[in-house]
C-alpha positions as CSV (number, residue, x, y, z in Angstrom):
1,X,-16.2,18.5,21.0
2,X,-18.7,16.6,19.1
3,X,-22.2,15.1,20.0
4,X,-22.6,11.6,22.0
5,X,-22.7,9.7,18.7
6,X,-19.7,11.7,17.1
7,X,-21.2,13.0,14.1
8,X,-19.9,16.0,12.3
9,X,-22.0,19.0,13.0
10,X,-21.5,22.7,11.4
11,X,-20.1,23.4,14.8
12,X,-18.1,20.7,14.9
13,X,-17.3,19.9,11.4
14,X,-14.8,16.8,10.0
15,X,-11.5,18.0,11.4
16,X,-13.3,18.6,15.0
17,X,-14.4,14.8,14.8
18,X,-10.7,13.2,13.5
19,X,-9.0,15.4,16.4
20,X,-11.9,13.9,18.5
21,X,-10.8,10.5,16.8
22,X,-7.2,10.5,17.4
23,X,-7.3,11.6,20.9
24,X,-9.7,8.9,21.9
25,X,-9.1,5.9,19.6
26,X,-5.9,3.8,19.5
27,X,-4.9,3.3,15.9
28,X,-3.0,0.5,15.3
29,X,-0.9,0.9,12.0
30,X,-0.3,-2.4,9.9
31,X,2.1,-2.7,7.0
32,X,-0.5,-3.1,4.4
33,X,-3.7,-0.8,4.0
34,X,-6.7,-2.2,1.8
35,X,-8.7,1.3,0.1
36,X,-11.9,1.8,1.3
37,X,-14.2,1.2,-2.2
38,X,-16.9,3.5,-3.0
39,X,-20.0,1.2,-2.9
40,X,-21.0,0.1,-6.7
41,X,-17.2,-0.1,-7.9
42,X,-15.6,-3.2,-8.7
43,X,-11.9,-2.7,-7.7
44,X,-9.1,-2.3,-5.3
45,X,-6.7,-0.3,-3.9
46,X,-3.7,-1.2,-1.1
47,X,-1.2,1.2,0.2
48,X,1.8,-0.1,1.8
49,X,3.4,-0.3,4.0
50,X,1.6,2.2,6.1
51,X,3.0,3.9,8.3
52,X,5.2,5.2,5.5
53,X,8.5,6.1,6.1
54,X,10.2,7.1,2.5
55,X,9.0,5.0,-0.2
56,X,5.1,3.9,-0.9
57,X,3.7,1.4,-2.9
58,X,0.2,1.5,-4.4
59,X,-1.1,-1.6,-6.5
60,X,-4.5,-0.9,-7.7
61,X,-6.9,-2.9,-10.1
62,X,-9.9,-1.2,-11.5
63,X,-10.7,-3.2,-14.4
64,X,-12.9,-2.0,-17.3
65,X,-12.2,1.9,-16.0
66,X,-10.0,4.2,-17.9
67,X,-8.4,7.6,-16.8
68,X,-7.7,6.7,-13.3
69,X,-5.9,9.2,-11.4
70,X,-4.2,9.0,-7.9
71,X,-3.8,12.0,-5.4
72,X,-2.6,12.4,-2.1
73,X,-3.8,15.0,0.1
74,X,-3.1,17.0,3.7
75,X,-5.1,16.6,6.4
76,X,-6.3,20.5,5.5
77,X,-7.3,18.5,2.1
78,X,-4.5,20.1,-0.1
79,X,-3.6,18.1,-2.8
80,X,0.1,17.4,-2.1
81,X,1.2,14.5,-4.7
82,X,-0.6,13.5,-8.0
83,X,0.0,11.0,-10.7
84,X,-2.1,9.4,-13.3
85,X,-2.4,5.8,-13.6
86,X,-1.5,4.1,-16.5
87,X,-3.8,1.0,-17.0
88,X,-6.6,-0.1,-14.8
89,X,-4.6,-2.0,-13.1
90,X,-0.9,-1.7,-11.9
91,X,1.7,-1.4,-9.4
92,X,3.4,2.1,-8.7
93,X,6.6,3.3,-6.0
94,X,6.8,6.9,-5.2
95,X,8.8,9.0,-2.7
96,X,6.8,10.5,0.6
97,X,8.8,12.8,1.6
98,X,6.0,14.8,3.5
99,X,5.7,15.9,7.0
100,X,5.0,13.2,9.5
101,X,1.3,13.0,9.9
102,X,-2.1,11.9,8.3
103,X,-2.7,11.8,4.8
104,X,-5.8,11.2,2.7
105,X,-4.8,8.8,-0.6
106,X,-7.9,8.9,-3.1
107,X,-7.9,6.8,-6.4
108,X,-10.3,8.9,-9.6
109,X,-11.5,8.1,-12.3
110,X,-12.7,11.0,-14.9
111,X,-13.3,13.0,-11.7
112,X,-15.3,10.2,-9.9
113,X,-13.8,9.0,-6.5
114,X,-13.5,5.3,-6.8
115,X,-11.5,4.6,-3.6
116,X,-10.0,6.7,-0.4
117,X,-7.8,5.5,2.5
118,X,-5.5,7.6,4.7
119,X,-1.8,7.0,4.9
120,X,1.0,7.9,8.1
121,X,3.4,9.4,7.3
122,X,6.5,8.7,10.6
């Protein structure tokens, strides 16, 4: 399914490697999830609690960045939720009522990905 060292090849591609992932990895959820910052941005995203089971809280703090947007997206990468942030930093509630499963949450700015972390839906 994917080479020794599990990298994404074209014959494998991303979604080859998380099936790879999930079948062969225990995941162990916890009820707070700290963002995964892109290197060179000062900041910070959690998602909680994770797994999700109706409500989700975001807090994120960004500060000095403006336009922030957040969007959550299916594991085929369709944008299913989007909201923009008001302030660069901030607490925000929301509704998952998805599909149980894996979600991608991705904090923007002006188009620029400034954080990404994934979310489980029960």
């Amino acid at each position: 399914m994917c080479r020794a060292d599990c990298t994404p090849t074209p014959e494998t591609g991303a979604s080859a490697l998380l099936a790879f992932n999930m079948k062969t990895h225990v995941f162990l959820p916890s009820t707070e999830i700290t963002g995964t910052v892109e290197p060179g941005v000062e900041g910070a995203f959690t998602v909680s609690p994770n797994p999700v089971d109706e409500l989700v809280r975001l807090h994120y703090s960004f500060p000095g960045l403006e336009d922030l947007t957040f969007e959550v997206a299916d594991i085929s990468g369709r944008t299913i939720y989007r909201q923009e942030l008001s302030g660069p930093s901030n607490t925000l509630q929301f509704e998952a009522n998805w599909q149980p499963g894996l979600y991608i949450a991705t904090v923007f700015s002006g188009g620029r990905r400034l954080a990404v972390e994934k979310i489980f839906v029960k």
